[in-house]
C-alpha positions in Angstrom: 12.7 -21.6 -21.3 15.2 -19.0 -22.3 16.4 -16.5 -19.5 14.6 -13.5 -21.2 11.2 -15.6 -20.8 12.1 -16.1 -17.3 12.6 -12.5 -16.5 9.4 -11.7 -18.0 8.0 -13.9 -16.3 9.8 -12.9 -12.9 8.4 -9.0 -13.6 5.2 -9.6 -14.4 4.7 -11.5 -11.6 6.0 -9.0 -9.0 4.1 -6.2 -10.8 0.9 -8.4 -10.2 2.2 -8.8 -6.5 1.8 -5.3 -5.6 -0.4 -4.5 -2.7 -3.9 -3.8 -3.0 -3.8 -0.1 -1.3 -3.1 3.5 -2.3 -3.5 7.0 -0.7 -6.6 9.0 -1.8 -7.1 12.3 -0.7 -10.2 13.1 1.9 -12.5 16.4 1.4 -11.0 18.8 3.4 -15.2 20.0 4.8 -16.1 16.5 6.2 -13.2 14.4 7.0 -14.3 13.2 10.0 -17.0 11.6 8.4 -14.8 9.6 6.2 -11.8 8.9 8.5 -12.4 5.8 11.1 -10.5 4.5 13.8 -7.5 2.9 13.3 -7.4 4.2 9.6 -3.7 4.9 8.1 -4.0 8.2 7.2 -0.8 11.1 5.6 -1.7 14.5 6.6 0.0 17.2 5.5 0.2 20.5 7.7 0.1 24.2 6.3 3.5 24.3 7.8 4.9 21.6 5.1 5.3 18.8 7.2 4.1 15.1 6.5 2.5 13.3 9.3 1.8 9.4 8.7 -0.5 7.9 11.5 -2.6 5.7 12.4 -6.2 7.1 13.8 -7.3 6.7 17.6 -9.6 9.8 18.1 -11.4 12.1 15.8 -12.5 15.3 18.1 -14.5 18.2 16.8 -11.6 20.3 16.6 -8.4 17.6 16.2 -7.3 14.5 15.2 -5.3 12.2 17.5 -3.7 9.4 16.6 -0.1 6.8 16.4 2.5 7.4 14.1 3.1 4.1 11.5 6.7 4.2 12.2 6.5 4.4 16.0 3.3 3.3 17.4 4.2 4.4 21.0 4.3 8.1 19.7 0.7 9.9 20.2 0.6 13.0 18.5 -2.7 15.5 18.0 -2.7 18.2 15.3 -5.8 20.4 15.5 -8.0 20.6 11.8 -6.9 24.4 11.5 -3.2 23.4 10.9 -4.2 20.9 8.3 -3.7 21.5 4.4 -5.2 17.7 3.2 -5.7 14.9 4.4 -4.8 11.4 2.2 -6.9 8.3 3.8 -5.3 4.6 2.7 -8.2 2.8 0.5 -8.1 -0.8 -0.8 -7.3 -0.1 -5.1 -9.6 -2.1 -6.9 -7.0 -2.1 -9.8 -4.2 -3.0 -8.4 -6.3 -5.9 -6.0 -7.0 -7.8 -9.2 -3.7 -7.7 -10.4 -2.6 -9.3 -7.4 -5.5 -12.1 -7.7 -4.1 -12.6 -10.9 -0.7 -12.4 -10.2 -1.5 -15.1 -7.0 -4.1 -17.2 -8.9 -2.5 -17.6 -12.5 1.3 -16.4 -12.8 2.6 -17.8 -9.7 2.1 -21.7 -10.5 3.3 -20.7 -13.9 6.7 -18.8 -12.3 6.9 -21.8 -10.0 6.9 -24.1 -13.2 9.4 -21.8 -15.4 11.9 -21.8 -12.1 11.3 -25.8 -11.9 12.0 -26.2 -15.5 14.7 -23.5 -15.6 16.6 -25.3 -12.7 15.8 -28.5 -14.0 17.5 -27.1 -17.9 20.6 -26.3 -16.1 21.1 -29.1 -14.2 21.1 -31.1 -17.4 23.4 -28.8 -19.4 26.1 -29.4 -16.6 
């Protein structure tokens, strides 16, 4: 295989890889309705800061919940101080691309990498 094959192959397969999720944004009227527990959620406060947490509580008048990077950290902001609300959903899009990226272009990188190393070893 010649290296510009290889690196095609290389990319696509990563770009297949990608993970299945993305951020959607939540309807500000109801979004206790669509927020769960233990759903990874970005909220973004009318003061400009970005909040990215894990849910434990919805309340009537709040949301309580971890933050991603420090799970120990409990932190409660009240619906009032919210601007939006962006709620991590599986992509359909980009979950087949990684099927097909798992189920069809990984044997075939494995085999370009095989045959690559096995090209180079003979052209020592």
């Amino acid at each position: 295989m010649h290296p510009i094959t290889n690196h095609f192959v290389c990319w696509l397969v990563i770009l297949c890889l990608i993970g299945c999720t993305s951020m959607k944004p939540v309807e500000q009227e109801s979004p206790e309705q669509r927020i769960e527990f233990k759903d990874r959620i970005l909220v973004y406060e009318k003061s400009g800061r970005i909040i990215d947490m894990k849910v434990v509580k919805i309340e009537q008048e709040q949301i309580t919940g971890s933050l991603t990077q420090e799970p120990l950290t409990s932190v409660s902001i009240p619906f009032e101080d919210i601007e939006k609300i962006e709620l991590e959903t599986i992509d359909g899009g980009k979950t087949v691309l990684a099927v097909i990226g798992g189920i069809l272009l990984l044997p075939i990188m494995i085999l370009g990498l095989i045959f690559g190393v096995a090209e180079s070893v003979e052209n020592e």
